[in-house]
N, C-alpha and C positions, 0 to 999 in steps of 0.2 A: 712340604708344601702340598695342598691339597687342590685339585685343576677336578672341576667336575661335567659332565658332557651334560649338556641341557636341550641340547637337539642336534639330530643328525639328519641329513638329507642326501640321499643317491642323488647324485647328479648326471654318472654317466654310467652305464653298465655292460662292458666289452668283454672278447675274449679272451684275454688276459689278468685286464684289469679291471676294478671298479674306481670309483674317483668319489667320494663324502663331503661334502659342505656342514663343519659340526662345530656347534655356537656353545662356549667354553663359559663357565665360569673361573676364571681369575684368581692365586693365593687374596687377591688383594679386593676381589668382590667384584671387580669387573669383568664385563663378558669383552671376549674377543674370536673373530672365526679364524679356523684350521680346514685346510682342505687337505685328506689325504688320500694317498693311492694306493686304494691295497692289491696284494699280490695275491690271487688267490692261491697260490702254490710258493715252496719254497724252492732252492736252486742249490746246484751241487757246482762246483770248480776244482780246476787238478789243473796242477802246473808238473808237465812231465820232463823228466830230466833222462837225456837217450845213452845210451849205451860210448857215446864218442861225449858226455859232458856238456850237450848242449840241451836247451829246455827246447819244448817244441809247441809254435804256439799256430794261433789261427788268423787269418787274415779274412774279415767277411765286413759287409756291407752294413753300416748302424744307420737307419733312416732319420732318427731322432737327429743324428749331428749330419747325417750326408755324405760321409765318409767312411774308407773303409780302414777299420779297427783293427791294430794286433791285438789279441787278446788268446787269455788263457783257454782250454776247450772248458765249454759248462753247460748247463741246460736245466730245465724245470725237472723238478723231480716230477716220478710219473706217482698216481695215488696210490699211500703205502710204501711208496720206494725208500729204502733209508738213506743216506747221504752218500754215504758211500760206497753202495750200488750205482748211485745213481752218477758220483765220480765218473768209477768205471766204466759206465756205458756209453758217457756221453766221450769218455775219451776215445773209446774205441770207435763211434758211432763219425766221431769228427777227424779224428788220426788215422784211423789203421791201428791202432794199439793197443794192445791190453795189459794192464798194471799188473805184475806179480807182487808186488810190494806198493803200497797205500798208506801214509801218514798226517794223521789228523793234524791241519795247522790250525784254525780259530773258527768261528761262526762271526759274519759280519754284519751288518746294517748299511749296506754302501749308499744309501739318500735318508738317514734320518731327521731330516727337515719335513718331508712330506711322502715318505711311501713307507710300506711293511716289509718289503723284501727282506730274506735273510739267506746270505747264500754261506755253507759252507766249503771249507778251503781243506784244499788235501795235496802234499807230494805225492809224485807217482814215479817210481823207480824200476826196474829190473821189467823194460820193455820187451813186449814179444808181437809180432806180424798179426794182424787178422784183415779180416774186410772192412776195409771205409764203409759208411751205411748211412750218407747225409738225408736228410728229410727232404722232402721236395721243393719246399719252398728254401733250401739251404745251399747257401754256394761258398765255399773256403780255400783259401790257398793256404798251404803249409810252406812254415818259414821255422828256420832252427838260429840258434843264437845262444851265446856262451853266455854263460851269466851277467859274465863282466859287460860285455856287448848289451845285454837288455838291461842295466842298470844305465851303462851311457844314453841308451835311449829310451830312460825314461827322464834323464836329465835332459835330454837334446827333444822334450815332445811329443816324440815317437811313440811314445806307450803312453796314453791318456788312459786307457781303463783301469776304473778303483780296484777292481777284484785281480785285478793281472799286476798293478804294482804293487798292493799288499801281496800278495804269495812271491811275488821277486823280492820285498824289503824281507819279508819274513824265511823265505830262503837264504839270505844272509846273515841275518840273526841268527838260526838255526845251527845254518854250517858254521859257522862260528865258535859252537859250545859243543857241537861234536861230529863226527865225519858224516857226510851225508853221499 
């Protein structure tokens, strides 16, 4: 099928993000608009698994929903950073922790209806202590949880974010096919 852009237009241009108003032409000849939100940067995620078998995840504020989120620790990558630096840092940055062991789980698109984002997923095993190092504008409660336990609560609500129950589904797939 062939979709061809026949105009674009900025609509909003933040620090984050930009927003596009872009008038399509159609497999079928017709025009139709697309608004989409690009990410200017892409984002790293790590679901850490601690030394007692529990993940260890983040509790902070999502403005968008008004509520505050368990989610996995992750963050925009900085420019140049590879994904799995930039795992790392954010884990240590959000935890206290630093990954001696790091496994690529997928690259994802968690709003392909209308944004760019692509954040990559990584397990993080064989934890060690460092210094928490939140951003300023960053406030997080650490909460730990058996796997089994963040599976019931993604069933029970509890865990709404896309990037935190893909790397919980995907950590059972995993361990599944071999020890993790």
């Amino acid at each position: 099928m062939s979709y061809e852009v026949l105009d674009s237009k900025t609509t909003y241009c933040g620090k984050i993000v930009k927003v596009t108003v872009d008038t399509l032409r159609m497999p079928d000849g017709k025009e139709a608009l697309r608004e989409t939100v690009i990410r200017g940067k892409n984002a790293a995620a790590v679901l850490p698994l601690d030394a007692d078998g529990k993940f260890i995840f983040v509790r902070q504020y999502r403005h968008a929903f008004q509520e505050m989120l368990l989610e996995i620790p992750a963050g925009i990558l900085e420019d140049g950073e590879a994904p799995e630096v930039g795992a790392k840092r954010e884990l240590a940055e959000e935890t206290g922790k630093l990954a001696q062991e790091l496994t690529f789980i997928c690259e994802l698109y968690p709003t392909v209806g209308y944004c760019t984002e692509k954040i990559c997923l990584y397990f993080a095993q064989n934890l060690t202590d460092c210094v928490q190092c939140l951003d300023a504008d960053e406030f997080v409660e650490i909460e730990r949880y058996t796997p089994e336990e963040a599976l019931e609560m993604i069933q029970k609500g509890e865990i709404k974010d896309a990037k935190t129950v893909a790397a919980i589904f995907s950590f059972f797939a995993y361990s599944s096919r071999q020890k993790v």
